[in-house]
C-alpha positions in Angstrom: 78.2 82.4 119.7 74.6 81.9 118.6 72.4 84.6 117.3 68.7 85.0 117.0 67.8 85.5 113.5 67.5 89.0 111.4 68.1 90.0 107.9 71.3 90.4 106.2 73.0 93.7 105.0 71.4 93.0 101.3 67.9 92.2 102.6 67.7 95.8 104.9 64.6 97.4 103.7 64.4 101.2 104.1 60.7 101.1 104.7 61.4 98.7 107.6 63.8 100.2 109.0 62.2 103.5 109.4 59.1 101.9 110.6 60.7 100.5 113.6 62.3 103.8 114.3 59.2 105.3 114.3 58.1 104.1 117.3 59.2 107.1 120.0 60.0 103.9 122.7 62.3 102.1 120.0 63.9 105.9 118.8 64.8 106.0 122.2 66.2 102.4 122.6 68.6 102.9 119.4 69.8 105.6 120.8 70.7 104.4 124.0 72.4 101.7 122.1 74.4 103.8 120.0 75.9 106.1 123.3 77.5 103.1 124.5 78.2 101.4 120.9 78.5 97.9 123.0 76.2 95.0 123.5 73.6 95.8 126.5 71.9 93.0 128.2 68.0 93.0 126.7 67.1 92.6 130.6 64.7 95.4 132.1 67.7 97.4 134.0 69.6 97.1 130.8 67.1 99.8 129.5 65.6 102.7 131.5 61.9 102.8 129.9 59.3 102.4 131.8 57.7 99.0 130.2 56.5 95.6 130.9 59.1 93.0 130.1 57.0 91.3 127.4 57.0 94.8 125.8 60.3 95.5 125.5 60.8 92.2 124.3 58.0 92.9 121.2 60.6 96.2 120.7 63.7 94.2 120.9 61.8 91.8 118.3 60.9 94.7 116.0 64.4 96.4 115.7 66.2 92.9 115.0 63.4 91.9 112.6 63.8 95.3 110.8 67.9 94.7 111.1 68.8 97.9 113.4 70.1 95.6 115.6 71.2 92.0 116.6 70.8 89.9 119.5 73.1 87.2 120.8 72.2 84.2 123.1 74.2 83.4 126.3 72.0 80.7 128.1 69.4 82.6 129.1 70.1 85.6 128.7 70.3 87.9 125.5 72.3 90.9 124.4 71.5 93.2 121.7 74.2 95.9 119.8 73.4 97.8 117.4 74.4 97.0 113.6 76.0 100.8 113.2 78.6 99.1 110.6 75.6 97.0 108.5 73.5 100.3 108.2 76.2 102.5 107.0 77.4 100.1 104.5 73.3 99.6 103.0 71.8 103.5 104.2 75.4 105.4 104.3 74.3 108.4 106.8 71.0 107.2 107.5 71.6 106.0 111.1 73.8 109.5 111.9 70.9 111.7 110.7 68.4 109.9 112.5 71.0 109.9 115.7 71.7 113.6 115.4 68.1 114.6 115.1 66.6 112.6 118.5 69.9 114.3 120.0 71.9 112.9 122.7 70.8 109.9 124.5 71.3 109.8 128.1 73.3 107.6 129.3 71.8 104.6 131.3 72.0 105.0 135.5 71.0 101.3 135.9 67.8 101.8 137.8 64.3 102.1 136.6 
C-alpha cells in the first residue's frame, strides 16, 4: 500500500494539530471520520460539505500535514482514516475531548 506523506507519532506538534482543528470545515470532517472509524474515500460524496473539490483537497492536505489523519493511494483514488491510535499514544485524551465537545457527527447519507 502506498501513502502520501505526514509526520510520525514523535514529530505531532500540538500547535499543529489544533490549528487544523480549528478550521469549523475540517472540525467537521474529523468528526465524520471518527463516526465511522474506517477509511472514507477523499472523493466529494465521501464527505457531505458543501465545497469545491480543490477545497476539500487543501483540507484533506492540512489534517494529514498536521497528522490527524492519513491518506492512502489506490490508483487514482485516495482514502483518508483517521490516526485515532497515533493521537492517543502522543495527546492521550486530546482527540476524545475535542470529539465530545463538537458532539455527535452525523452520519454521512451519500448525497450532497
Amino acid at each position: 500500500m502506498e501513502f502520501l506523506p505526514g509526520p510520525s507519532v514523535v514529530e505531532l506538534k500540538l500547535e499543529e494539530v489544533l490549528a487544523a482543528l480549528a478550521d469549523p470545515v475540517r472540525l467537521r470532517m474529523v468528526g465524520l471520520l471518527a463516526v465511522t472509524d474506517t477509511e472514507r474515500s477523499c472523493s466529494p460524496a465521501g464527505f457531505p460539505v458543501e465545497l469545491h473539490k480543490s477545497t476539500l483537497s487543501h483540507h484533506f492536505k492540512v489534517l494529514r500535514a498536521a497528522g490527524l489523519t492519513r491518506t492512502r493511494l489506490e490508483g487514482r483514488n485516495r482514502f483518508v482514516r483517521l490516526r485515532r491510535e497515533d493521537l492517543q499514544e502522543r495527546f492521550p485524551g486530546l482527540l476524545d475531548a475535542v470529539l465530545a465537545a463538537i458532539g455527535p457527527a452525523e452520519p454521512p447519507t451519500g448525497s450532497r
